[in-house]
N, C-alpha and C positions, 0 to 999 in steps of 0.2 A: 516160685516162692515169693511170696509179698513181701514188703518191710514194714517193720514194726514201726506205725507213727511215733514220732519223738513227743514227749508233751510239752505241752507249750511251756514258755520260760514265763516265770512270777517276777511279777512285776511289785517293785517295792512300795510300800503301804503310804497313800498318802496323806498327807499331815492334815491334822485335823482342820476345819472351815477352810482347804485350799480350795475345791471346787466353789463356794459363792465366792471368794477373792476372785478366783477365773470367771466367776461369771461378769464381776461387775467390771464397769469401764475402768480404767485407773485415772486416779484424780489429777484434776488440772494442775499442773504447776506453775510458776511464776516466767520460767521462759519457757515455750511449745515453738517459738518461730517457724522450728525446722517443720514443723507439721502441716498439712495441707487437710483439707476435710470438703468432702464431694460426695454428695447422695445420688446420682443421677436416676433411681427410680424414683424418689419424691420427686424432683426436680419435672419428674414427666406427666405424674398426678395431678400435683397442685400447682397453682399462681404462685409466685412468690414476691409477694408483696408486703408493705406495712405493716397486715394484720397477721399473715400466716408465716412471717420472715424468723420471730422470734421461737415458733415451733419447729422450724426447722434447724435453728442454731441449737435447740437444744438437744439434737440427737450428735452434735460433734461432743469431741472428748472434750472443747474448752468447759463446755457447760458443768457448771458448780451446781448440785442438786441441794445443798443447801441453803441455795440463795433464796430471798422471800421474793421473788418471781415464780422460783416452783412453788411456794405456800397458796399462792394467788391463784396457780391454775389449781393446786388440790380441793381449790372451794368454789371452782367456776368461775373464777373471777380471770378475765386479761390480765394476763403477767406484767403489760406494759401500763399500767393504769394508775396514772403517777396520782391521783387521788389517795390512792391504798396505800403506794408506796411509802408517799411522803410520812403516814402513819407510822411506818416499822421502823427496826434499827437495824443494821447488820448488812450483810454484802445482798447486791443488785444490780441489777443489768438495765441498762438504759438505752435505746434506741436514739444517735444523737444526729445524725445526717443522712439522709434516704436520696438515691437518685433511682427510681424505679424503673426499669427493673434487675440495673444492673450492680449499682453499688448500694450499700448497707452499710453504715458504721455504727458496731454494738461498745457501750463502755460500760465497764466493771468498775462501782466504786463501793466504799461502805459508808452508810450512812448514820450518823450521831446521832442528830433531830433532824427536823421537819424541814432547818436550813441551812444543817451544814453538812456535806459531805465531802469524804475525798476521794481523789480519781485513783485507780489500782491500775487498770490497765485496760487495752482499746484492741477489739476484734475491727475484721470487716470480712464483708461477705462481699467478692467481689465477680457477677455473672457466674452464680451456685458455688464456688469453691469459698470457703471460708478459712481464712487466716488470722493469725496473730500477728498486731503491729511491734515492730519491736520499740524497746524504750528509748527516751531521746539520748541518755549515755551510751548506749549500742551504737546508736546512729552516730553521733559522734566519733566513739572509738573507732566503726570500722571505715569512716571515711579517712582519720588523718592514718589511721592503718596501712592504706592504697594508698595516702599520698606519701609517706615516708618509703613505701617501696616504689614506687614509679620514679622518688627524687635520688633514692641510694642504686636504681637502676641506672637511672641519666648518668648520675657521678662515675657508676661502672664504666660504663660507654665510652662517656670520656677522658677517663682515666686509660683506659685500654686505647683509645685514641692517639690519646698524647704520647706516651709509648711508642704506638707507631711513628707518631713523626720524630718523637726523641733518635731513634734507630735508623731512620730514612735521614737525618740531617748528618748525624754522625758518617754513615757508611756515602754522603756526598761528600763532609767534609774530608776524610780521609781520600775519597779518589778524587778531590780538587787537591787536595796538598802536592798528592805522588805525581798527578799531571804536571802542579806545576815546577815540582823538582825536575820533572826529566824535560820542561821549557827549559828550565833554567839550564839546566847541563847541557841541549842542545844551542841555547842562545851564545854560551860560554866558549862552548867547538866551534861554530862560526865568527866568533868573533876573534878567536887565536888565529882562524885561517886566514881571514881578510888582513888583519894585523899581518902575518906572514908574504902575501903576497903585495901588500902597500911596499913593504920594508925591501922585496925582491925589487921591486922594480926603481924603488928610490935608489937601490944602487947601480941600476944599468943606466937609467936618463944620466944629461950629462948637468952640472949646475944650469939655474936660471943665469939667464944674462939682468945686468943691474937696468934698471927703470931710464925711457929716454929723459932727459934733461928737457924744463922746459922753452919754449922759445922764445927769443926776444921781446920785452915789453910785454908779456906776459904775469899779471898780478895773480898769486895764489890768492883762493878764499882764505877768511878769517879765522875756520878752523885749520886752515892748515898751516899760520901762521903761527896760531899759541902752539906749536909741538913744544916738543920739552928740547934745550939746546943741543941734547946728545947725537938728536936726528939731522939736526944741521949741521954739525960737525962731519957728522959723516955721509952729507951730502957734499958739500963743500970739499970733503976729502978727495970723491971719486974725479976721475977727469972728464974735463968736457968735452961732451961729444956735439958734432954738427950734425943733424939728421939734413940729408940732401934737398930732401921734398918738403920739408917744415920748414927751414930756413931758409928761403931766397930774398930775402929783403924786403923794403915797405914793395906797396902796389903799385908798378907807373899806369898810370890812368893819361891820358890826353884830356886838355883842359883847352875848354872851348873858351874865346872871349866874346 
């Protein structure tokens, strides 16, 4: 037994003039940057040069079909043929820098009269891809853009840096302190001990014996003259002693005549 085909599902009605909207390109805007435009079958056909460069730009979506460049080809006439141009009023496309056959710089301006117009904005066709140049406030904005994050990047970095050395000096300084607490309570134990054994053994020696006396005709230097009179008193005081070997008397020498 076969199955009953389903019928196809209706599709909803659509709006009136939407098919030539879909058919036509959509119109240029004032910023396209993000868009790139590349025909590589013309590209394989024709030259692209001076003369045939502005036919080519006008199958990207920048092209404005009511600029008076299209008027000029609709009458045979070079769209670039500033003779004409200079005649008309209103938006036009200008060929302003050629390096053949790689770069092309197209500019959009409108024009008043014959001598005054202003600039809109600047194509280039750069080795068949054609682009939109962006404006000098773009270029502007998004340079100090990149530089205020490369600078709030840097400050991260070292910010997060500092940091770490804030945390590495602390957790030194904390194990230099505890280090040198437990110096210090070991310099403290050694030093009770010594003290302790000085103290032992000053009690087992027996006193120093008192200084020999000097000998005869013996003149002390003159610092040891100014002492203060308490030291003489208590030199004076001690008894005199004879050392056997210091004191023997003057020297008998034999005297020859």
């Amino acid at each position: 037994m076969s199955a009953t085909p389903l019928p196809p599902l209706m599709q909803p009605p659509a709006p009136p003039g939407a098919d030539s909207a879909a058919a036509l390109p959509p119109p240029p805007g004032t910023d396209m940057t993000g868009i790139c435009f590349r025909d590589q079958l013309w590209l394989n056909t024709y030259p692209l040069d001076r003369n045939l460069v502005f036919d080519y730009f006008a199958l990207s979506p920048f092209y404005d079909i009511t600029c008076n460049n299209e008027s000029l080809r609709s009458r045979q006439i070079h769209p670039l043929d500033m003779s004409q141009l200079t005649k008309m009023t209103g938006t036009e496309y200008l060929l302003t820098d050629v390096m053949e056959p790689h770069l092309f710089v197209i500019r959009k301006q409108r024009r008043e009269n014959p001598e005054k117009s202003t600039a809109m904005l600047a194509y280039y066709i750069l080795d068949g891809s054609i682009y939109q140049a962006p404006q000098l406030c773009n270029v502007f904005a998004s340079r100090i853009s990149r530089a205020m994050h490369h600078i709030s990047k840097a400050f991260t970095a070292a910010s997060s840096k500092l940091e770490k050395i804030g945390n590495v000096e602390t957790e030194s300084d904390a194990a230099a302190s505890e280090s040198k607490t437990q110096k210090e309570a070991i310099d403290m134990k050694e030093l009770k001990r010594i003290d302790h054994i000085l103290s032992s053994l000053k009690r087992r020696l027996p006193a120093a014996p008192p200084p020999p006396p000097f000998p005869e005709g013996y003149v002390p230097p003159a610092s040891e003259q100014e002492k203060a009179p308490d030291d003489k008193l208590s030199s004076e005081a001690l008894p005199t002693q004879v050392d056997p070997i210091i004191d023997q008397g003057p020297a008998k020498r034999p005297r020859f005549q």
